[in-house]
C-alpha positions as CSV (number, residue, x, y, z in Angstrom):
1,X,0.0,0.0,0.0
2,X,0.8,3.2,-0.8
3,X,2.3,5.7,1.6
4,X,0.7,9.0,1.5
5,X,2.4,12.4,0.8
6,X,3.0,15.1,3.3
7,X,1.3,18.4,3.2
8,X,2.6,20.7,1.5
9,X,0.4,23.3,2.4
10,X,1.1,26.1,5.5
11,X,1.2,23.8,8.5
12,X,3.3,20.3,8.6
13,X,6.6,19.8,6.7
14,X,6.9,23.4,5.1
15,X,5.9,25.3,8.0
16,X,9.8,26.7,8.2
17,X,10.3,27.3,5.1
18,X,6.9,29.5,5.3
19,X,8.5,31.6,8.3
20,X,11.4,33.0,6.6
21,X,12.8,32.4,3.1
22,X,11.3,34.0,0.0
23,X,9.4,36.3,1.7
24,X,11.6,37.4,4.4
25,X,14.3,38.1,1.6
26,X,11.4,39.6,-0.3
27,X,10.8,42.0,2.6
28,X,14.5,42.7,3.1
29,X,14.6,43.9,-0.5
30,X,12.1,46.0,-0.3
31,X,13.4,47.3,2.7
32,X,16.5,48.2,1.5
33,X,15.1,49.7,-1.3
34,X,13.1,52.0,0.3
35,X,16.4,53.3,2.5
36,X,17.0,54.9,-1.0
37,X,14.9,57.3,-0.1
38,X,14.8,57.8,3.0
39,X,19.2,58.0,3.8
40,X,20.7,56.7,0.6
41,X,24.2,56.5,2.8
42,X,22.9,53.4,4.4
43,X,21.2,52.2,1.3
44,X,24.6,52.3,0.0
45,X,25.8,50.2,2.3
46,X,23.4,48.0,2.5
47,X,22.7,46.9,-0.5
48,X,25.8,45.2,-1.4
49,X,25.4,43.0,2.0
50,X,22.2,42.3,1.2
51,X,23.2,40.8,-3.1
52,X,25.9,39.4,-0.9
53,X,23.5,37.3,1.5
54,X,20.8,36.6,-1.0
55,X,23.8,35.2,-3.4
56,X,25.3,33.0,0.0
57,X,21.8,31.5,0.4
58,X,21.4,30.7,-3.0
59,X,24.6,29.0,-3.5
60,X,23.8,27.0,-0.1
61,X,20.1,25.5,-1.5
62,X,21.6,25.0,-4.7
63,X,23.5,21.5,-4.0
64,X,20.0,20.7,-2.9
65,X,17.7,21.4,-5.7
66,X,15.8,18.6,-7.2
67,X,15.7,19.3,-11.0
68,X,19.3,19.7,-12.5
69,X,18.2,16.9,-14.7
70,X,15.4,18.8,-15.9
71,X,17.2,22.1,-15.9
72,X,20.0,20.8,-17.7
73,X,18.1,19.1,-20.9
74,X,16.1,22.3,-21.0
75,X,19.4,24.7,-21.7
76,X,20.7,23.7,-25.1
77,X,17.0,25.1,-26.3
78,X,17.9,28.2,-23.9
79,X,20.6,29.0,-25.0
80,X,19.4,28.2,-28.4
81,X,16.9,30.7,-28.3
82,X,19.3,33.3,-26.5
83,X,21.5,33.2,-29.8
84,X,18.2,33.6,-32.1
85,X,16.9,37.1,-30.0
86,X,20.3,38.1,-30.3
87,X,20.7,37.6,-33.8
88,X,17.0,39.2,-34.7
89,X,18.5,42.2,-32.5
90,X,21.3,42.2,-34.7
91,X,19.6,42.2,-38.3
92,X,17.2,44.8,-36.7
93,X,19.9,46.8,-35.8
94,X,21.7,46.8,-38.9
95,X,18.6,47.4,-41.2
96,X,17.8,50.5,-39.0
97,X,21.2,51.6,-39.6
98,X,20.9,51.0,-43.4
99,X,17.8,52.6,-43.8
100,X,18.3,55.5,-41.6
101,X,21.8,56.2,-43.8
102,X,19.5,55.9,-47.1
103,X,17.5,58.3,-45.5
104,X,19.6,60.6,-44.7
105,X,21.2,60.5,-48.0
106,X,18.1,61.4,-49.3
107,X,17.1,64.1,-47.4
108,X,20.6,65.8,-47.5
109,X,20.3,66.1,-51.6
110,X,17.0,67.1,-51.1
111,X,17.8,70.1,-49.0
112,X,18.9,73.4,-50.9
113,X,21.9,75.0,-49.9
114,X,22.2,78.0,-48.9
């Protein structure tokens, strides 16, 4: 027979996880973002301990994350269709710059001088 799954709702396994984590570090951002405002010196400081922390805690869970497999088959097609937006950018960006020079060319013959 089958042994049924825990809870994952507020109570039971997750309850820590529901104390602090994503939103405490949510909070803290916000936090510190708002310090911006109100004495940028701290914010200043701040800030960087605060990338610094949420980047620590990151690296801790991420030995413990359950779907590299998945993760992993999924970026070839990622980075796939990183290349493919960056080459669109790049044919965009050179047809505005040939049209905008064809342009101009034509306006500039078009003008009188004076």
């Amino acid at each position: 027979m089958a042994k049924p799954k825990p809870k994952r709702g507020a109570g039971g396994l997750w309850r820590p996880v529901a104390l602090g984590g994503l939103p405490l570090a949510a909070a803290a951002y916000v936090g510190v973002d708002y310090l911006r405002h109100l004495s940028p010196v701290w914010h200043g400081r701040l800030r960087p301990a605060l990338w610094a922390a949420l980047a620590l805690a990151t690296a801790a869970r991420a030995p413990f994350y359950r779907r590299w497999d998945a993760e992993v088959r999924a970026a070839p097609r990622f980075f796939a269709a990183i290349a493919f937006m960056l080459a669109a950018l790049l044919c965009e960006a050179i047809s505005v710059r040939f049209v905008s020079t064809v342009l101009g060319l034509q306006w500039h013959r078009s003008v009188p001088f004076s």
